[in-house]
C-alpha positions as CSV (number, residue, x, y, z in Angstrom):
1,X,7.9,-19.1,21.5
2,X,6.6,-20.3,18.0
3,X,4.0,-17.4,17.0
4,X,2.1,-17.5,14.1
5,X,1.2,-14.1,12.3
6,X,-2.0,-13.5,10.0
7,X,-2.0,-10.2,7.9
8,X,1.8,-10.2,7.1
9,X,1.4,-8.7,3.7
10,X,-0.5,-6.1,5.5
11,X,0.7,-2.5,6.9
12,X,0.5,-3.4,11.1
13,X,1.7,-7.3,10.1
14,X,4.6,-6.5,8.0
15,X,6.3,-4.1,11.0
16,X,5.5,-7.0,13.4
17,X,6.6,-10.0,12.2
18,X,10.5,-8.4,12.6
19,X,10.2,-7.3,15.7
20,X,9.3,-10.7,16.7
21,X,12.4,-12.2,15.2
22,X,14.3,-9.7,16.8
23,X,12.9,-11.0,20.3
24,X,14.0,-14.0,19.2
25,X,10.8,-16.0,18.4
26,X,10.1,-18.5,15.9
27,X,7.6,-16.7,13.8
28,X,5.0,-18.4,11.3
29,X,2.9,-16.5,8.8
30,X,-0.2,-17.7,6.4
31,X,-0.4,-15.6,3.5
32,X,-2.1,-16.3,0.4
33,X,1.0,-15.5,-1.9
34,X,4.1,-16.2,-0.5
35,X,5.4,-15.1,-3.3
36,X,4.8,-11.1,-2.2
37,X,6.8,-11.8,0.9
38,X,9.8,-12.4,-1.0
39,X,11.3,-9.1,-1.0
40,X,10.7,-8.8,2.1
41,X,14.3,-8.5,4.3
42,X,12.9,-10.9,7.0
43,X,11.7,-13.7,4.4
44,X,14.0,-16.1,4.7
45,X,13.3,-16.4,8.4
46,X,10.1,-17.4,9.1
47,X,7.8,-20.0,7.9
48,X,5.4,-19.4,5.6
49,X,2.0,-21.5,4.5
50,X,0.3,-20.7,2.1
51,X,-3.5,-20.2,2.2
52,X,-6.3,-18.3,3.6
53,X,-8.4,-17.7,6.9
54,X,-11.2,-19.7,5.1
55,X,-8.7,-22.9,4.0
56,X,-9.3,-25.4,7.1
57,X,-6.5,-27.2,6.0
58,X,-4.0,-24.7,5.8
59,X,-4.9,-23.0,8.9
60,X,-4.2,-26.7,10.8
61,X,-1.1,-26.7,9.3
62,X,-0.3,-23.4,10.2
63,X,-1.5,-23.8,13.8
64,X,0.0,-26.9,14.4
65,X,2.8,-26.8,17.8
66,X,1.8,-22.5,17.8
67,X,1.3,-20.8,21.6
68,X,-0.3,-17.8,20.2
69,X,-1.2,-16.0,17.6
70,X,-1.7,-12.9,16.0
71,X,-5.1,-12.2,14.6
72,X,-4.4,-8.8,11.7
73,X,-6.8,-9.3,9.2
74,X,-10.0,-7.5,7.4
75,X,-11.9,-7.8,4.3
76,X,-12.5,-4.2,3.4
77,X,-10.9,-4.2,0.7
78,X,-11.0,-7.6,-0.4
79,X,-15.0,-8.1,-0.3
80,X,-18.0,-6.1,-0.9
81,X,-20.0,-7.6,1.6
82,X,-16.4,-7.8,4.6
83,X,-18.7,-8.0,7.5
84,X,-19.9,-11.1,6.5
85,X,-16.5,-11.9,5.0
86,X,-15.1,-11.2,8.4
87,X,-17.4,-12.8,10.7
88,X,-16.9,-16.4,8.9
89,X,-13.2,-15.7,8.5
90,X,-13.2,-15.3,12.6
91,X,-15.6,-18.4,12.9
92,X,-13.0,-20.7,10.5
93,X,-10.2,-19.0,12.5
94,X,-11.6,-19.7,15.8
95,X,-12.7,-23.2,15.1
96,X,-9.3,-24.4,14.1
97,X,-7.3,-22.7,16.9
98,X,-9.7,-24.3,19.0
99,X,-8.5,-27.9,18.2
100,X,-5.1,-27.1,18.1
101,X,-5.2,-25.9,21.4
102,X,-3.8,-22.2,20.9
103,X,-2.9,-20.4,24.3
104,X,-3.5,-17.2,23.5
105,X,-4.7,-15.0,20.4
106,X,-3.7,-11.2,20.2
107,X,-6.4,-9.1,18.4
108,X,-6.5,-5.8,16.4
109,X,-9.9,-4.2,16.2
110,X,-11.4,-0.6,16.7
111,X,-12.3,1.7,19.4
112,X,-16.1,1.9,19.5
113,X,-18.1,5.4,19.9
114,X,-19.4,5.5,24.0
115,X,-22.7,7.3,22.3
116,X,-23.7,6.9,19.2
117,X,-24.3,4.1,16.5
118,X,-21.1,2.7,15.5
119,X,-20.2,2.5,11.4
120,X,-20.7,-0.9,10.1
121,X,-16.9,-1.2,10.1
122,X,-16.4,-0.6,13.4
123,X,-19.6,-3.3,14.1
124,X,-18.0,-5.9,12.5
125,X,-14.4,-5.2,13.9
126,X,-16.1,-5.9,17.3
127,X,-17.9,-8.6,16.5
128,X,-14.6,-10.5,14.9
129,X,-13.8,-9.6,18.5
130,X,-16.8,-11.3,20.0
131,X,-15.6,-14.3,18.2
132,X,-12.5,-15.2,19.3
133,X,-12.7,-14.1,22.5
134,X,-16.0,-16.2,23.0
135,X,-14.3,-19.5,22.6
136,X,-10.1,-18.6,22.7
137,X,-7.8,-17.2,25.1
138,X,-7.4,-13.4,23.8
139,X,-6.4,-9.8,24.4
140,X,-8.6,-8.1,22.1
141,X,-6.6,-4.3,21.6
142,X,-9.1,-1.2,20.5
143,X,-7.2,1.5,18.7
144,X,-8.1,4.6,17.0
145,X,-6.6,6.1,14.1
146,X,-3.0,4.7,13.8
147,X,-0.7,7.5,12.7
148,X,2.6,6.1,10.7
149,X,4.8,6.0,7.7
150,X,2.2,4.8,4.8
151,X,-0.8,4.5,7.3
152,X,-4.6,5.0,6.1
153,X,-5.4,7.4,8.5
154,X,-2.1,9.5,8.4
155,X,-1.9,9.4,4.1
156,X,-5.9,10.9,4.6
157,X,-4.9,13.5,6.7
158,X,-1.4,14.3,4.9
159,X,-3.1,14.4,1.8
160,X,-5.6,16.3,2.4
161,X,-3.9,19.2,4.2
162,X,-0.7,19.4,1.5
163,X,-3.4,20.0,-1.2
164,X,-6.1,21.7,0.4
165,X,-5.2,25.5,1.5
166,X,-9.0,26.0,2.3
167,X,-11.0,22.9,3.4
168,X,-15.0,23.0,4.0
169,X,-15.4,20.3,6.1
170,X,-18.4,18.5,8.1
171,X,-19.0,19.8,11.4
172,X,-17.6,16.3,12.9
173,X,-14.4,16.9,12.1
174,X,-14.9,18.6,15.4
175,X,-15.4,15.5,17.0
176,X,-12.7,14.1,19.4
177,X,-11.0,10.8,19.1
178,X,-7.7,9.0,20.3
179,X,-5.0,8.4,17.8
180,X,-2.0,6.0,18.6
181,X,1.1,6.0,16.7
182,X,2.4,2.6,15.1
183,X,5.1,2.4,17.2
184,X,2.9,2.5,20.2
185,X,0.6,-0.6,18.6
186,X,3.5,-2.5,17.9
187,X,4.5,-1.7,21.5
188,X,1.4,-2.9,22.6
189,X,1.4,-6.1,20.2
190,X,4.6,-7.2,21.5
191,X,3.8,-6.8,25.6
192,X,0.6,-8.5,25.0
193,X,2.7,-12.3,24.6
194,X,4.7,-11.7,27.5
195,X,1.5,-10.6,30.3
196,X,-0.9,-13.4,28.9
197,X,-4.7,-12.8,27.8
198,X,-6.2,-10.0,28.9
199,X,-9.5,-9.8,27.0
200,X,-10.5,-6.1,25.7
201,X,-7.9,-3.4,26.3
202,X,-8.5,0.7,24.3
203,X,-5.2,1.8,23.6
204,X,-4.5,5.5,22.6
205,X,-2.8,8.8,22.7
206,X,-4.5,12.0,24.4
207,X,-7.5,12.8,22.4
208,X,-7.8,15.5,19.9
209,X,-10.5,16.5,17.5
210,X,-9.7,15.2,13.7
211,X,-9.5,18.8,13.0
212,X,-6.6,19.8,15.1
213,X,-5.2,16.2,13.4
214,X,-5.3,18.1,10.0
215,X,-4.3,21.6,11.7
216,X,-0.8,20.3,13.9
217,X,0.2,18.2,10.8
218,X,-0.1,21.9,8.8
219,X,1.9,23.5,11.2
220,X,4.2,20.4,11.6
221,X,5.0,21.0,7.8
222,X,5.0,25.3,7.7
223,X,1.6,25.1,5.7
224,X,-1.2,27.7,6.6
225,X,-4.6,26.1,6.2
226,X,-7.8,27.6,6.6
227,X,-10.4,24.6,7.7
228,X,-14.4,26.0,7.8
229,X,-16.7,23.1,9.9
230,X,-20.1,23.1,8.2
231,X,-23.3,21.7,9.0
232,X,-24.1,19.5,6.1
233,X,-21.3,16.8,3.9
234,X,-22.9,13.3,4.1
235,X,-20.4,10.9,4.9
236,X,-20.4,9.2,1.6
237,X,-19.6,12.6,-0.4
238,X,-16.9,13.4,1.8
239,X,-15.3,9.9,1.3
240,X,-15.5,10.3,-2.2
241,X,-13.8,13.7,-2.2
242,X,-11.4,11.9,-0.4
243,X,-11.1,9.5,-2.8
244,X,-10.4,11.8,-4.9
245,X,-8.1,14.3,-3.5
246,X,-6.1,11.2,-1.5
247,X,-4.3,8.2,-2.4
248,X,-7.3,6.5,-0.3
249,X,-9.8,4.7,-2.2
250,X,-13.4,4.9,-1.9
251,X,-13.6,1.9,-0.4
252,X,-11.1,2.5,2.5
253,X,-12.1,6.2,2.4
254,X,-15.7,5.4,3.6
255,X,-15.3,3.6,6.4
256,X,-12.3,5.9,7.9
257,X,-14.8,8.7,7.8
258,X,-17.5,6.7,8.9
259,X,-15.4,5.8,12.2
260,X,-15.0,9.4,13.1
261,X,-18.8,10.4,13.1
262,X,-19.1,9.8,17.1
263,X,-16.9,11.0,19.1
264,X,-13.9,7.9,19.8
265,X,-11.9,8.4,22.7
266,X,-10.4,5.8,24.4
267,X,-10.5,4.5,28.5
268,X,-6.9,4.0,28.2
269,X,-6.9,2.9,32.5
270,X,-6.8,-1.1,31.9
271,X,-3.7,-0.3,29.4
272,X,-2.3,1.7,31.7
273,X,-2.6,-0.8,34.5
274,X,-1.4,-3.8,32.3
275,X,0.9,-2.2,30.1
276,X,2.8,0.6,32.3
277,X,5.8,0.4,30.0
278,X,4.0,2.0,26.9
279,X,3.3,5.6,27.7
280,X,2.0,6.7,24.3
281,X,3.9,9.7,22.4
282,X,1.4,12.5,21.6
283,X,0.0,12.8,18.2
284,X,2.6,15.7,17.0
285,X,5.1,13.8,17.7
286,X,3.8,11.1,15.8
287,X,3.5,12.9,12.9
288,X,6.9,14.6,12.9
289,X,8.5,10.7,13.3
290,X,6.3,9.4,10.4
291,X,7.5,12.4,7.9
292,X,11.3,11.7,8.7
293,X,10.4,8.2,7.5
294,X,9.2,9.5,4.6
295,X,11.8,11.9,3.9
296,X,14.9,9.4,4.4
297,X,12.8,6.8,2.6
298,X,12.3,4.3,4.9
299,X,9.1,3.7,4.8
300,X,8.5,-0.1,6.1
301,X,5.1,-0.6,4.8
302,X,1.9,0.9,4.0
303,X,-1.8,0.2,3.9
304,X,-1.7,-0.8,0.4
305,X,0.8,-3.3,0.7
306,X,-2.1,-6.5,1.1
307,X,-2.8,-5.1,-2.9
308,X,0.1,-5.5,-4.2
309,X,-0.7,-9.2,-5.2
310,X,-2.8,-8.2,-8.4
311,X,-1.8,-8.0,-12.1
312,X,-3.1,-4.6,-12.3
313,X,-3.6,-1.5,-9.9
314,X,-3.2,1.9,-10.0
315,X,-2.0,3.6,-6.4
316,X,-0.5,6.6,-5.0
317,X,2.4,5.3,-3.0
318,X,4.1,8.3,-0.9
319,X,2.8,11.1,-3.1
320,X,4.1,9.0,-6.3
321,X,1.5,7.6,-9.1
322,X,1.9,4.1,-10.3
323,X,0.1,2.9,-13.3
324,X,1.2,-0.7,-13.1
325,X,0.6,-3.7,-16.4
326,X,2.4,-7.2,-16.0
327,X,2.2,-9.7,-18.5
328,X,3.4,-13.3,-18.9
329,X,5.5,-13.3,-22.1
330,X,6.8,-17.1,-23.9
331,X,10.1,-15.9,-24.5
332,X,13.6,-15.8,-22.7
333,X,14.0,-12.3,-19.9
334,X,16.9,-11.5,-22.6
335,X,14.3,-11.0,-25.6
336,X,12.0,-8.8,-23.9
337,X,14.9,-7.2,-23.3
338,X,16.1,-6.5,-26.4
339,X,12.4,-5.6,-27.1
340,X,12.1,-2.4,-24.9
341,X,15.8,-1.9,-24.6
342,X,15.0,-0.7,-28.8
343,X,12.2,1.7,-28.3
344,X,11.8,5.1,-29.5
345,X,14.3,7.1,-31.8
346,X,13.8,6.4,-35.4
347,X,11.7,3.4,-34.8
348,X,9.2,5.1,-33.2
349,X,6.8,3.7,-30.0
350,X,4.7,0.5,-31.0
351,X,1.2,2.1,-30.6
352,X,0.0,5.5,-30.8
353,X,2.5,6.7,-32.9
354,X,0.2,9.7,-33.2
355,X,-0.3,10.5,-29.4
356,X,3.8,10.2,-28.7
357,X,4.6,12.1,-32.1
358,X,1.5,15.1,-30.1
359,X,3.1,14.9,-26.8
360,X,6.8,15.2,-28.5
361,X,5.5,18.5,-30.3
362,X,3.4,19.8,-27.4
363,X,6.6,19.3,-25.5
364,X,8.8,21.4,-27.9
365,X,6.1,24.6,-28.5
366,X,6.6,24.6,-24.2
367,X,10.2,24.9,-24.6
368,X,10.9,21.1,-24.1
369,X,13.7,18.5,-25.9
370,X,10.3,16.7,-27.4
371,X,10.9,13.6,-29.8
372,X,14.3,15.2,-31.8
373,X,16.9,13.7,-29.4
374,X,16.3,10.5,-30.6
375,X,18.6,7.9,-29.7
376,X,22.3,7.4,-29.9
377,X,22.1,3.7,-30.9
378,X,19.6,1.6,-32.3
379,X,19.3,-1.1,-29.8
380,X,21.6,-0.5,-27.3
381,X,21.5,1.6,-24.5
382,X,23.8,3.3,-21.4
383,X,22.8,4.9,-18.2
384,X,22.7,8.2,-18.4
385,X,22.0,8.8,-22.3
386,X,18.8,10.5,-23.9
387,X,16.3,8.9,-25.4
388,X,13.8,11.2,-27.2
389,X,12.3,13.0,-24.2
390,X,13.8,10.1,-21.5
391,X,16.2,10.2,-19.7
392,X,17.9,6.7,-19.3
393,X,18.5,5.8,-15.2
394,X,19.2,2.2,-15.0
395,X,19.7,-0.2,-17.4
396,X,20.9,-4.1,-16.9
397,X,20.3,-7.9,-17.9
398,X,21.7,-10.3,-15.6
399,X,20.1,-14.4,-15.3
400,X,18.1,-13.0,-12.6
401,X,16.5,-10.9,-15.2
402,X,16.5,-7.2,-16.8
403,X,15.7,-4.2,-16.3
404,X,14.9,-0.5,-17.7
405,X,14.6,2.5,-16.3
406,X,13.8,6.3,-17.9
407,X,13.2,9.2,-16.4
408,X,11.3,12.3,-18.3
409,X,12.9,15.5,-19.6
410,X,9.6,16.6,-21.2
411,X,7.7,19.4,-19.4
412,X,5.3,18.5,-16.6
413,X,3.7,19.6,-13.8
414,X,6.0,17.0,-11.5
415,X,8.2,14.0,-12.5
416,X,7.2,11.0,-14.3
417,X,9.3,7.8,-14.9
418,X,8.7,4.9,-17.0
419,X,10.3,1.3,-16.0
420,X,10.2,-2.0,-17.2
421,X,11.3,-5.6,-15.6
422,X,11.5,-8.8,-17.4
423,X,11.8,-11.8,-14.9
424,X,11.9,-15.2,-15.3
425,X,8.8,-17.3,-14.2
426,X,8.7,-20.7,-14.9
427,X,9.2,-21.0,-19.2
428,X,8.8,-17.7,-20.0
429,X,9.0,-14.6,-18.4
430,X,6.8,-11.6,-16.1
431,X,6.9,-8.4,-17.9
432,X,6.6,-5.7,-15.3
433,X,5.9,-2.4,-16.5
434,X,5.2,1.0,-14.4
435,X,4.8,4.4,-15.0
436,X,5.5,6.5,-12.2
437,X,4.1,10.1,-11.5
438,X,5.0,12.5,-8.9
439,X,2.5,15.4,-9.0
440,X,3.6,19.1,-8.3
441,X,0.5,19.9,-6.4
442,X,-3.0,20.7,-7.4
443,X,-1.9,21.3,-10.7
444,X,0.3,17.9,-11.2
445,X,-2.7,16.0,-9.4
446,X,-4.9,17.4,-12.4
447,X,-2.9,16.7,-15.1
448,X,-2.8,13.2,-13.9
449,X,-6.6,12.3,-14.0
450,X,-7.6,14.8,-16.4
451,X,-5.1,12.1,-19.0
452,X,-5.6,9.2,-17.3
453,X,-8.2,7.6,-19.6
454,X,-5.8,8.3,-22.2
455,X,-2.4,7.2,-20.6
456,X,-4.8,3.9,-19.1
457,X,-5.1,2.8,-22.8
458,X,-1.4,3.5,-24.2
459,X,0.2,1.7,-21.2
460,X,-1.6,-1.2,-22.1
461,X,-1.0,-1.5,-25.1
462,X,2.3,-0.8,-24.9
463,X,3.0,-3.5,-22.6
464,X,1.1,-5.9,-25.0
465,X,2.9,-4.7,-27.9
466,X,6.2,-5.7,-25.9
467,X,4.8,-9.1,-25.2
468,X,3.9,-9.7,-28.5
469,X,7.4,-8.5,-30.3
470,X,9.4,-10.4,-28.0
471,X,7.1,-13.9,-28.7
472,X,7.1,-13.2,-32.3
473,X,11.2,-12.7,-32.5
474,X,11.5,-15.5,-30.4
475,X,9.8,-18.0,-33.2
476,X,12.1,-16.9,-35.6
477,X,15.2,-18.5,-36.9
478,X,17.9,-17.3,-34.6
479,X,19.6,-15.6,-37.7
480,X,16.4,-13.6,-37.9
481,X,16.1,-12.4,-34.6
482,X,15.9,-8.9,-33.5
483,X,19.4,-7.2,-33.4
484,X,20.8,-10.1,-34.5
485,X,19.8,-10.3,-38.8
């Protein structure tokens, strides 16, 4: 049938939308940026449209001939005030599914506590509910914490046990709740347009308090962990240790802790009775399968893939740092690089000469290469060369556009990389350039932050400086071009 997928830029979304094709559906999706689908090895086979859950317009057009529809969206992380976000997002949703005469509309939402006040994340999960079921054919599914690959909940829980050897923790850590693996929802998600709407249905795995979550993925992994329940950590000061010791942010980090202050165990008999052919795997086993993922590197998506749209973020992604600066640059892929293709060596770094020419020395006094490798030429470079305290890993320029990629020799506590991509957009080109950080434990994690305010400043000014070089040489007279006077 023709299906039309919300959320595809998003963790649950982006696993979905193949297995769809695979079934051989027609599959829609509406994304705000199509753009950041484009990667994507499914892209060229489904239809996008572009726009939002609040453009009337372009959720007609993205309705229009549909028989149902997959409802994955939120505004955590998007808007301060999401419930409200969320609600009207459902309302607009609703409205227009409503006149195009949709069939069926398969929700995502959370399982809410039996006892208990529910977090305001939770609330308005169920009230997005309450919307579309209140005027659309739906099959509203309740899960827990979804354990996967790159999930929220599972990077919380890996995170937190690979660095913590001793954890004080609240006391409801000793609350139970139901955790579902994302193989299981996607299970679940793909049954659903085959048996028809079946209004609210709590999906789950056998229950287990979030401490033994944290303790089986330690003994998954070989690690011994000591984990001490005490009476008082308000929720909001453990979500911003989390925050800090996890790639979570605060924002996310909140309302993941929140959800686990009542007890959350699902009544898994009405998914038994519709869904018999999803028995859910236990939670170790979940684990085990999401760090194979993660060790072979296939990794489909992650919860901070619906961020990836913005000119600027800094993220942990699988344990690795990135510290991320893209700028529009008037002037050919080719110039910018020749621009970053000729750093370093004799000519130095752009900006903060001083701070490279430290780190260089610092390096050396620890028994590093520091600065005195230089550089074998003074423009051009090969794979597999040094330059100064790099290591160069990739290096190309094709029309599609170019690349550069170095890898450090200095001494750290983990391994860092530095990258740059110059693509062509429209009549000029996107200057795309990352440093990456892999931490070596507590002691990596600290160096990070502990430098960050420093290394925030250099990267972007480097980047600028890049920008700025490769504009300037471009309004030259050929003969005085970079490389070529």
């Amino acid at each position: 049938m023709t299906v039309l997928v919300t959320g595809a830029t998003g963790y649950v979304g982006g696993r979905l939308v193949p297995r769809l094709l695979e079934r051989g559906h027609r599959v829609r999706v509406l994304v705000r940026e199509p753009e950041r689908l484009l990667g994507r090895p499914w892209a060229t086979q489904v239809e996008m449209v572009r726009g939002s859950l609040e453009d009337k317009e372009a959720l007609r057009q993205a309705l229009q001939g549909v028989e149902a529809a997959y409802y994955l969206v939120h505004a955590m992380l998007s808007e301060r005030d999401f419930a409200r976000a969320e609600a009207h997002q459902a309302q607009t949703f609703a409205q227009a599914a409503r006149e195009a005469g949709l069939r069926h509309v398969i929700y995502l939402g959370g399982l809410l506590p039996k006892e208990g006040e529910p977090s305001p994340h939770l609330k308005s999960r169920a009230r997005v509910g309450e919307i579309l079921r209140s005027g659309l054919p739906t099959t509203e599914f309740r899960a827990g914490p979804i354990v996967g690959s790159g999930s929220a909940s599972f990077e919380m829980v890996r995170y937190l046990t690979e660095r913590l050897p001793l954890m004080l923790a609240p006391r409801w850590i000793l609350n139970p709740v139901s955790p579902i693996a994302i193989r299981d929802v996607l299970a679940y998600l793909l049954l659903a347009l085959e048996q028809g709407p079946s209004g609210v249905v709590e999906i789950g795995a056998p229950p287990l308090t979030f401490k033994a979550m944290m303790e089986t993925y330690a003994a998954v992994r070989g690690l011994r962990r000591v984990i001490l329940p005490v009476p008082v950590l308000a929720p909001r000061l453990a979500a911003l240790w989390v925050g800090l010791v996890t790639p979570i942010p605060n924002r996310l980090a909140l309302p993941l802790v929140e959800g686990i202050l009542h007890p959350l165990v699902a009544d898994t008999a009405r998914a038994r009775h519709l869904f018999p052919q999803v028995d859910p795997i236990p939670y170790r086993q979940a684990v085990e399968l999401a760090l194979e993922r993660i060790a072979a590197g296939t990794v489909e998506t992650r919860w901070s893939g619906a961020l990836f749209g913005q000119r600027y973020f800094l993220e942990d992604w699988e344990g690795v740092i990135r510290e991320v600066r893209s700028r529009w640059v008037k002037a050919p892929p080719e110039a910018v690089f020749r621009v970053f293709t000729a750093l370093g060596g004799e000519r130095g770094w752009p900006v903060w000469g001083w701070a490279w020419a430290l780190r260089g020395l610092l390096d050396r006094l620890v028994g590093g290469p520091g600065l005195r490798r230089g550089r074998r030429h003074p423009t051009e470079l090969l794979p597999g060369e040094a330059l100064d305290f790099w290591r160069v890993e990739a290096v190309d320029c094709t029309p599609e556009g170019a690349h550069l990629r170095l890898r450090a020799e200095m001494r750290l506590p983990g391994k860092a990389w530095l990258e740059w991509q110059a693509l062509p957009e429209g009549e000029g080109t996107r200057l795309v350039q990352t440093a990456y950080f892999a931490p070596l434990g507590l002691t990596g994690f600290l160096y990070w932050w502990l430098l960050y305010p420093l290394h925030r400043r250099i990267f972007s000014d480097l980047a600028q400086a890049i920008a700025k070089e490769a504009e300037a040489a471009q309004a030259r007279p050929p003969g005085l071009r970079h490389g070529e006077g």
